[in-house]
BALUM-54225 format. One record per residue (C-alpha): chain; x, z, y. Coordinates in steps of 0.1 Angstrom, whole numbers. Each point is the difference from the previous one (the first is absolute). Layout:
N
atom chain = A&u = X&w = Z&v = Y
...
// end
This chain:
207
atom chain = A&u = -32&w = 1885&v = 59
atom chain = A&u = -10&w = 19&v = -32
atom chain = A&u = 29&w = -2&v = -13
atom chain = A&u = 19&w = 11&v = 31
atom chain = A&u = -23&w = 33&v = 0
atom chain = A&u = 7&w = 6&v = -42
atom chain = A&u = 37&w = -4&v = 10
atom chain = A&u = -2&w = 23&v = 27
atom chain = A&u = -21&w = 26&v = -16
atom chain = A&u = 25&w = 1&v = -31
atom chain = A&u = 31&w = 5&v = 24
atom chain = A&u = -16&w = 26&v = 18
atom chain = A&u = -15&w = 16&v = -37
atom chain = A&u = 38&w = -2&v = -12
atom chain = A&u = 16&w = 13&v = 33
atom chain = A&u = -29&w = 29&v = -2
atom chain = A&u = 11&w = 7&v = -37
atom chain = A&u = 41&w = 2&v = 8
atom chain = A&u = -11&w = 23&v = 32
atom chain = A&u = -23&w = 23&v = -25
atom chain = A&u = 27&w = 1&v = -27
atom chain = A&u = 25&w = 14&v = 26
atom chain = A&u = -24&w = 26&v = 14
atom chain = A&u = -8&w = 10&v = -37
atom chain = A&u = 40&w = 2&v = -11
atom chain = A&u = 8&w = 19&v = 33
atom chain = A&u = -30&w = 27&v = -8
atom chain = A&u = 12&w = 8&v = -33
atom chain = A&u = 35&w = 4&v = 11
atom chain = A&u = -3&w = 21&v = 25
atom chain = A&u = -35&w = 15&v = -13
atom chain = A&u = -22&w = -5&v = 27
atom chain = A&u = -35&w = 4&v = -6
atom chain = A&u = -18&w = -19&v = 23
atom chain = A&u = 23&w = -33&v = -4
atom chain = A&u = -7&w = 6&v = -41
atom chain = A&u = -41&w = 1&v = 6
atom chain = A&u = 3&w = -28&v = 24
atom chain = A&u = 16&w = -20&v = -27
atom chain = A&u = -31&w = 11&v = -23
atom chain = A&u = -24&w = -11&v = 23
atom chain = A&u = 16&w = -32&v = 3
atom chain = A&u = 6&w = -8&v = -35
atom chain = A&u = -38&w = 11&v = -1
atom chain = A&u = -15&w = -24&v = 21
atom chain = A&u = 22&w = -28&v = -15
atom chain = A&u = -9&w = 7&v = -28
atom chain = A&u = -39&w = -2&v = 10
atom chain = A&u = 9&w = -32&v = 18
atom chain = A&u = 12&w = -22&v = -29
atom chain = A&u = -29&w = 13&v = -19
atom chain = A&u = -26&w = -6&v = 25
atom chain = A&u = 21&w = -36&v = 9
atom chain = A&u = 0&w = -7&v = -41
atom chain = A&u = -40&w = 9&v = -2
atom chain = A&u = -4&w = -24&v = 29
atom chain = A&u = 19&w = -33&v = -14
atom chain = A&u = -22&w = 7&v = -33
atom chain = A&u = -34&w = 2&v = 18
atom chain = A&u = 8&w = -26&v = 25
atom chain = A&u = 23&w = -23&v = -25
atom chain = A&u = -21&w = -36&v = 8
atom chain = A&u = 1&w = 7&v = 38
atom chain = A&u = 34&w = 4&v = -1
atom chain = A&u = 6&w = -32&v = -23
atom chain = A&u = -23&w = -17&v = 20
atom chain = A&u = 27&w = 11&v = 31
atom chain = A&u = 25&w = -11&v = -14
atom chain = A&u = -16&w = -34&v = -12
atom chain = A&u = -1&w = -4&v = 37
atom chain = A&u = 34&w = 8&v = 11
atom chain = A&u = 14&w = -20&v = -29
atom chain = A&u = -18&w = -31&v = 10
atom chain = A&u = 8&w = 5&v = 36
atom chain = A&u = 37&w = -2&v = -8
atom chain = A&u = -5&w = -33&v = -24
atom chain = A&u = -16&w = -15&v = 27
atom chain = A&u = 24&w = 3&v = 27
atom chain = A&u = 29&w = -3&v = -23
atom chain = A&u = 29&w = 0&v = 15
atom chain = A&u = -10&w = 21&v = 33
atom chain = A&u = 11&w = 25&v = 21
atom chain = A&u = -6&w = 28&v = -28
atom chain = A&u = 32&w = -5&v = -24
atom chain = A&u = -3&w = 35&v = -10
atom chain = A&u = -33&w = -8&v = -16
atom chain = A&u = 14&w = -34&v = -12
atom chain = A&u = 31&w = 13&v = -17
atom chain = A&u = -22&w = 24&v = -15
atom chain = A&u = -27&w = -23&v = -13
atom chain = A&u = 29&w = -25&v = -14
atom chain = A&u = 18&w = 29&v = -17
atom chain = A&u = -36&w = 10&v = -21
atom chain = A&u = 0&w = -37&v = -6
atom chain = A&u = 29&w = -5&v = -18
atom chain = A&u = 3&w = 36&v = -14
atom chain = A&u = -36&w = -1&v = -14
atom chain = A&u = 2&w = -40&v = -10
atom chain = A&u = -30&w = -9&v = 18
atom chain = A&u = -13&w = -25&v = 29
atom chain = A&u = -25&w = 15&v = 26
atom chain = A&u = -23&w = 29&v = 0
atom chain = A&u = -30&w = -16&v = -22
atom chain = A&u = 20&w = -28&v = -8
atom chain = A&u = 24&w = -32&v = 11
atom chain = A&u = -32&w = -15&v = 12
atom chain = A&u = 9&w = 26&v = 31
atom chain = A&u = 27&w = -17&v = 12
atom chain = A&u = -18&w = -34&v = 8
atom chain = A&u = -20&w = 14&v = 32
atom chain = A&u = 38&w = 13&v = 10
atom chain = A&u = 5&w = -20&v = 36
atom chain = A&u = 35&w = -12&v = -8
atom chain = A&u = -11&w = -16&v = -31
atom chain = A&u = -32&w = -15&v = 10
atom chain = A&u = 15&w = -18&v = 30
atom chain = A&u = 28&w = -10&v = -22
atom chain = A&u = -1&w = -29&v = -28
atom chain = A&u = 34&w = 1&v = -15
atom chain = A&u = -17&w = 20&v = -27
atom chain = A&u = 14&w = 32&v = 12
atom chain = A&u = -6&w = 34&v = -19
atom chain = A&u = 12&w = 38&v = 5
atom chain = A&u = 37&w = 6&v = -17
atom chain = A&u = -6&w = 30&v = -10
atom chain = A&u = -32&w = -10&v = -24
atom chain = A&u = 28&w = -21&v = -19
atom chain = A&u = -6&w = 4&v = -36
atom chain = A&u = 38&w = 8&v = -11
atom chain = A&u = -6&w = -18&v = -27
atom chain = A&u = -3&w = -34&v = 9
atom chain = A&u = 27&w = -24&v = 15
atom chain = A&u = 3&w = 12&v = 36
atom chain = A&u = -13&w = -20&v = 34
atom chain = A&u = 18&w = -6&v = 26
atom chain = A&u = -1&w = 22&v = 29
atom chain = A&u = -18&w = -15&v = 31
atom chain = A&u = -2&w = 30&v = 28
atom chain = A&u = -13&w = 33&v = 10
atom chain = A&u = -5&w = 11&v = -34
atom chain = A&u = -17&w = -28&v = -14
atom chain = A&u = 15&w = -26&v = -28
atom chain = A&u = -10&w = -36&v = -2
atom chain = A&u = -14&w = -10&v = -37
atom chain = A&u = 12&w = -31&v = -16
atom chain = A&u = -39&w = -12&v = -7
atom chain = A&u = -33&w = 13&v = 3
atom chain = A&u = 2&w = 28&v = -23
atom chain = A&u = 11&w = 35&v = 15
atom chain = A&u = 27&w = 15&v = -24
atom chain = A&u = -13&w = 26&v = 10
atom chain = A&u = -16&w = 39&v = -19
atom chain = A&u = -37&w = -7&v = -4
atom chain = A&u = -10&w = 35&v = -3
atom chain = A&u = -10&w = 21&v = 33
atom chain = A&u = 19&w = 30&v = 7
atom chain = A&u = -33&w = 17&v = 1
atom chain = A&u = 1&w = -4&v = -35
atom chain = A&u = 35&w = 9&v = -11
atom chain = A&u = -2&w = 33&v = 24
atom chain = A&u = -30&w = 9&v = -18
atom chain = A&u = 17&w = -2&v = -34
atom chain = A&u = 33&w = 16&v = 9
atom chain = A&u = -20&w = 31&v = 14
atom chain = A&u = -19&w = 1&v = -30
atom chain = A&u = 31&w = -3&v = -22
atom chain = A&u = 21&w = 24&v = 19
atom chain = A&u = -28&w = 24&v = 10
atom chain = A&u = 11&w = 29&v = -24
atom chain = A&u = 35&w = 2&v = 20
atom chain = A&u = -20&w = -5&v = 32
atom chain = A&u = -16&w = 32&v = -9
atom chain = A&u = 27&w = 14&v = -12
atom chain = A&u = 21&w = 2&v = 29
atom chain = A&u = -30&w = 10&v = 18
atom chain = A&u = -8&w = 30&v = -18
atom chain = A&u = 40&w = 6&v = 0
atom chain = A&u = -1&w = 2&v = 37
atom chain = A&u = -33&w = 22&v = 0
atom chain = A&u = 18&w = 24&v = -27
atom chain = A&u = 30&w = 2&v = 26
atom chain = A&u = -21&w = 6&v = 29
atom chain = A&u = -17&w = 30&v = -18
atom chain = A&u = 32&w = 16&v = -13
atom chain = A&u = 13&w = -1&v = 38
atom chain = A&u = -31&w = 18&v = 12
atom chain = A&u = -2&w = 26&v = -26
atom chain = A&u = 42&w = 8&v = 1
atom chain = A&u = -4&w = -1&v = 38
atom chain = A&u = -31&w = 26&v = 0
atom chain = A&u = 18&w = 20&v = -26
atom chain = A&u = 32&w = 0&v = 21
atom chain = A&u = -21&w = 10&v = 31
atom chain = A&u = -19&w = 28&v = -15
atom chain = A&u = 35&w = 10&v = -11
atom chain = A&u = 15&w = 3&v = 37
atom chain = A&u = -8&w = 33&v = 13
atom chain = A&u = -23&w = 0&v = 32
atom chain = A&u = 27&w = 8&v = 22
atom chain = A&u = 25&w = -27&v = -3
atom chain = A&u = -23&w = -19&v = 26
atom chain = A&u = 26&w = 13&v = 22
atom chain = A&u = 28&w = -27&v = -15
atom chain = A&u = -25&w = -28&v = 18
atom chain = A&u = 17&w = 6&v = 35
atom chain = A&u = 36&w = 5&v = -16
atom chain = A&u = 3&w = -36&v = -19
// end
């Protein structure tokens, strides 16, 4: 369900941003003032918003890894369920960040599908690529050849924590890049509307 709102909130933050972008291009082209300071005073409070959403995650960073802990071992557990977005998600950070698990493989075991199984059955996608491969039992899982998972021993936990800490320069980077962009939009589109003499309100009725 969290996920389902994150989705949603990002379609309807994109589909707000394509809608604003329109109103902004049609403002300066035909120079009408109040489109141009509506598109300031949106890029305004977006620009407040990922500030005020960016001081959030940073003051409440263990609640939300905490949240997540939970969601993450909600979906181990009832691997393979009626979430597969989640699933295909979870399996893609597996094998993309080379780890098994959110705090480690040791996750997996209170999995359902596993526990009531004793063909020595493990998730595929916690394979480590660099051992022979398993055969492939069902829904996602492979059957290992003893008792030994070939399996990444590290928790994704882990490896997410190192690859933001590796990459957090371009992280912030692009942030900042988007923040510059935002700012340059508000001050050409206040310049452009102080521009636009007071009567060309009259062109709102025409276009």
């Amino acid at each position: 369900m969290v996920l389902k709102v994150v989705s949603y909130i990002l379609i309807g933050v994109g589909s707000f941003s394509m809608l604003l972008g329109f109103l902004g291009c049609l403002g300066a082209i035909y120079e009408i003032r109040c489109l141009l300071g509506l598109y300031f005073a949106c890029l305004l409070l977006i620009l407040l918003a990922q500030v005020a959403a960016a001081i959030l995650i940073y003051f409440q960073r263990d609640v939300l890894r905490k949240e997540a802990s939970e969601i993450v071992s909600q979906v181990v557990v009832n691997y393979p369920g009626q979430n597969k977005t989640a699933e295909q998600a979870w399996d893609y950070l597996q094998r993309t960040m080379q780890c098994c698990g959110w705090n480690g493989h040791e996750d997996w075991v209170a999995n359902h599908f596993i526990k009531n199984n004793s063909l020595g059955l493990y998730p595929c996608s916690c394979h480590n690529a660099s051992l022979p491969p398993d055969n492939v039992a069902d829904s996602g899982f492979c059957q290992a050849a003893s008792n030994d998972w070939p399996i990444y021993e590290t928790g994704c936990l882990e490896n997410v924590g190192s690859w933001l800490f590796t990459n957090y320069g371009i992280i912030l980077g692009i942030c900042l890049g988007v923040a510059v962009i935002e700012l340059l939009g508000m001050i050409l589109s206040m310049g452009l509307c102080k521009s636009v003499h007071q009567e060309d309100y009259t062109k709102v009725p025409k276009y």
